[in-house]
ZATORDO-440539 format. One record per residue: residue number from 1; residue in one letter; x, y, z of N, C-alpha, C, O, CB in turn. Coordinates in steps of 0.1 Angstrom, whole numbers, plus 5000, padded with zeros to 4 digits. Each point is the difference from the previous one (the first is absolute). Glycine has a CB too. Layout:
<recs>
REC seq type n.xx n.yy n.zz ca.xx ca.yy ca.zz c.xx c.yy c.zz o.xx o.yy o.zz cb.xx cb.yy cb.zz
REC NUM    A    X    Y    Z     X     Y     Z    X    Y    Z    X    Y    Z     X     Y     Z
...
</recs>
This chain:
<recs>
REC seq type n.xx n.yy n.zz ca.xx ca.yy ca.zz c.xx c.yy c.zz o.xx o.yy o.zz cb.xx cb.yy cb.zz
REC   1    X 2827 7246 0933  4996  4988  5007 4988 5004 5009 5001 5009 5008  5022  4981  4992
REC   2    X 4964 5003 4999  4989  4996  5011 5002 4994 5010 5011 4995 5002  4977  5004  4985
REC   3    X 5004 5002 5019  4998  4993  5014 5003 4986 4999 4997 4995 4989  4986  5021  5017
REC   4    X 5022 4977 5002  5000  4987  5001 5012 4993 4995 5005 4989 5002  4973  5014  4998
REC   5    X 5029 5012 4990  5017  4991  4990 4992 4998 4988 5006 4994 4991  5009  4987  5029
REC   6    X 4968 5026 4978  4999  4994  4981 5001 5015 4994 4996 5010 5005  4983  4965  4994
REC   7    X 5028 5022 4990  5009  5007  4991 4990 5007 4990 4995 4992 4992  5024  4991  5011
REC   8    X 4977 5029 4996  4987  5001  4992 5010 5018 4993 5002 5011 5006  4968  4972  5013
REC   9    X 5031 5014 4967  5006  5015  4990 4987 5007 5003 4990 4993 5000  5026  4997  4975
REC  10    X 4982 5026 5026  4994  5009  5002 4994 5001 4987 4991 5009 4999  5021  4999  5020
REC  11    X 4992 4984 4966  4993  5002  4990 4986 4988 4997 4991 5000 4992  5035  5012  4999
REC  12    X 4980 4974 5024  4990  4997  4996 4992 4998 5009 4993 4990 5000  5015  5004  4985
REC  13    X 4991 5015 5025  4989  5002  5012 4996 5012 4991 4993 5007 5007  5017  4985  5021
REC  14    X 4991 5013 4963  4992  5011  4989 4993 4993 4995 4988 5002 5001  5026  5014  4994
REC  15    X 4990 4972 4996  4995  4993  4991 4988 4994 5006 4989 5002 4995  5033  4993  4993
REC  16    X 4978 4997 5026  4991  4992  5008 4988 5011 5004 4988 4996 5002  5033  4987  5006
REC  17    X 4983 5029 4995  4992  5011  5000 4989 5003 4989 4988 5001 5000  5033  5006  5012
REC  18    X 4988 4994 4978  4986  4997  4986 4995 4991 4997 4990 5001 4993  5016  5010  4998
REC  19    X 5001 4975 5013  4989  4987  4992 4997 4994 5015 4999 4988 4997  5013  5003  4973
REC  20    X 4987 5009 5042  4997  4997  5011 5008 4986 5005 5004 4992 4992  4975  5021  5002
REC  21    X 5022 4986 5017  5013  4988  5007 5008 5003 5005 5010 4993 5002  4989  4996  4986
REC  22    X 4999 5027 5015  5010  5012  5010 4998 4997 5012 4994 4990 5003  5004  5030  4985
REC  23    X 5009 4989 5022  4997  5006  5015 4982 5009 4998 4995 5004 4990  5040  5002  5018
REC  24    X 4962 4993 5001  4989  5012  5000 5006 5015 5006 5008 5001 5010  4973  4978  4993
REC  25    X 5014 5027 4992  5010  5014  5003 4990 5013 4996 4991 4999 4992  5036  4989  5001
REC  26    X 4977 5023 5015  4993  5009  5003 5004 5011 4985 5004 4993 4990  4995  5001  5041
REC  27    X 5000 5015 4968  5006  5012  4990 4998 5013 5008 4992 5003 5009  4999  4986  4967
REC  28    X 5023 5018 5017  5004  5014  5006 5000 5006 4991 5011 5000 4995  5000  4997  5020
REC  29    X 4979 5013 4978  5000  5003  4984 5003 4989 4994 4994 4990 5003  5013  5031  4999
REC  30    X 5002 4978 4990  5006  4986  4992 5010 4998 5006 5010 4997 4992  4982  5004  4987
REC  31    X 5010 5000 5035  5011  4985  5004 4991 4993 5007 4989 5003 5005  5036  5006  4999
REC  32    X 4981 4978 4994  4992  4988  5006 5009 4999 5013 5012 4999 5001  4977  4987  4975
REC  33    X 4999 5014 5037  5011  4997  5016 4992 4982 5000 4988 4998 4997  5014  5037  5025
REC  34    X 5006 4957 4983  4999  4988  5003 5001 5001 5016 5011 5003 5005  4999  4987  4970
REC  35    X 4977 5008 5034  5003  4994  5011 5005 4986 5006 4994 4990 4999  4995  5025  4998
REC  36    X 5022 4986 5011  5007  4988  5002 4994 4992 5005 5007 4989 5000  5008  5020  5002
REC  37    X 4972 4990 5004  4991  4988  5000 4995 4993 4987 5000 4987 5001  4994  5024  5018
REC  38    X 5002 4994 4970  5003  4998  4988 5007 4994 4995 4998 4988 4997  4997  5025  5003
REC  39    X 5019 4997 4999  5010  4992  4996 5009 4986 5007 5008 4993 4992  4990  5029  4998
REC  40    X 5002 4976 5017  4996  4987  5009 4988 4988 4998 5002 4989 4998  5006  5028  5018
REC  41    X 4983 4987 4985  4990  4993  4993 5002 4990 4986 4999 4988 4998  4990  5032  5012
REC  42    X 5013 4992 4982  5004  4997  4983 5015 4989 5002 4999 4989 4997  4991  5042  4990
REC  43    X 5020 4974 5018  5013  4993  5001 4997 4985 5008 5003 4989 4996  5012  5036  5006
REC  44    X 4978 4977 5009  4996  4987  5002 4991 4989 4991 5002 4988 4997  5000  5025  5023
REC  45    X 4988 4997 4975  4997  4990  4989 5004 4997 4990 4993 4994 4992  4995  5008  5014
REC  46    X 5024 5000 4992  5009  4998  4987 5010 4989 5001 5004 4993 4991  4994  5032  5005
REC  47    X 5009 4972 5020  5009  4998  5005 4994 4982 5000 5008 4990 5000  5000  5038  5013
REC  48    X 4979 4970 4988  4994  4985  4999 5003 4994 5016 5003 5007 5010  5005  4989  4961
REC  49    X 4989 4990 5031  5001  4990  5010 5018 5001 5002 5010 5002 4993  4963  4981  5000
REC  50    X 5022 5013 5024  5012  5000  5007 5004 4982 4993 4993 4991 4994  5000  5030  5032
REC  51    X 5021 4979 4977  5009  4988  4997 5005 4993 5009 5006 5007 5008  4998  5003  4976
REC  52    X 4997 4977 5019  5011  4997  5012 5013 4988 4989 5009 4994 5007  4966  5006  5023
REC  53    X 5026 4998 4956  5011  4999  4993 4999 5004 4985 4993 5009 4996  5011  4974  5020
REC  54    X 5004 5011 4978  4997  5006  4987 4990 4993 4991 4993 5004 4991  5028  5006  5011
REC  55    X 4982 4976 5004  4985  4990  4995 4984 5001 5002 4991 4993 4996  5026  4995  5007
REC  56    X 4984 5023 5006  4984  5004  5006 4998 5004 4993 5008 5008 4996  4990  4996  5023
REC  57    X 4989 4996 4971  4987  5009  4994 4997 5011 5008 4998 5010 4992  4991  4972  4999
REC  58    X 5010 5021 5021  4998  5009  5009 4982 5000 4996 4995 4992 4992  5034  5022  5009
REC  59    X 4964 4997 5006  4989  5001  4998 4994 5006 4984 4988 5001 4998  5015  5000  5028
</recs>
């Protein structure tokens, strides 16, 4: 689990890594470190407009 409660498999924060639509993230030899400003960032924008029911469009 990411930041925020979104649910992201480590196979496809790899995948997003090669075709782009990832975290932005640094490299350590070949591990990739994700800074948590980053990954916050990315989870927020994934997460969409806030809601006040379930009939809202939200933003």
């Amino acid at each position: 689990m990411l930041q925020h409660g979104v649910k992201c498999a480590p196979a496809t924060m790899s995948k997003l890594r090669s075709i782009g639509g990832g975290a932005r993230y640094n490299k350590c030899g070949a591990t990739p470190l994700y800074p948590r400003e980053a990954l916050d960032e990315w989870a927020l924008a994934r997460l969409g407009g806030l809601k006040s029911s379930t009939s809202d469009a939200g933003d």
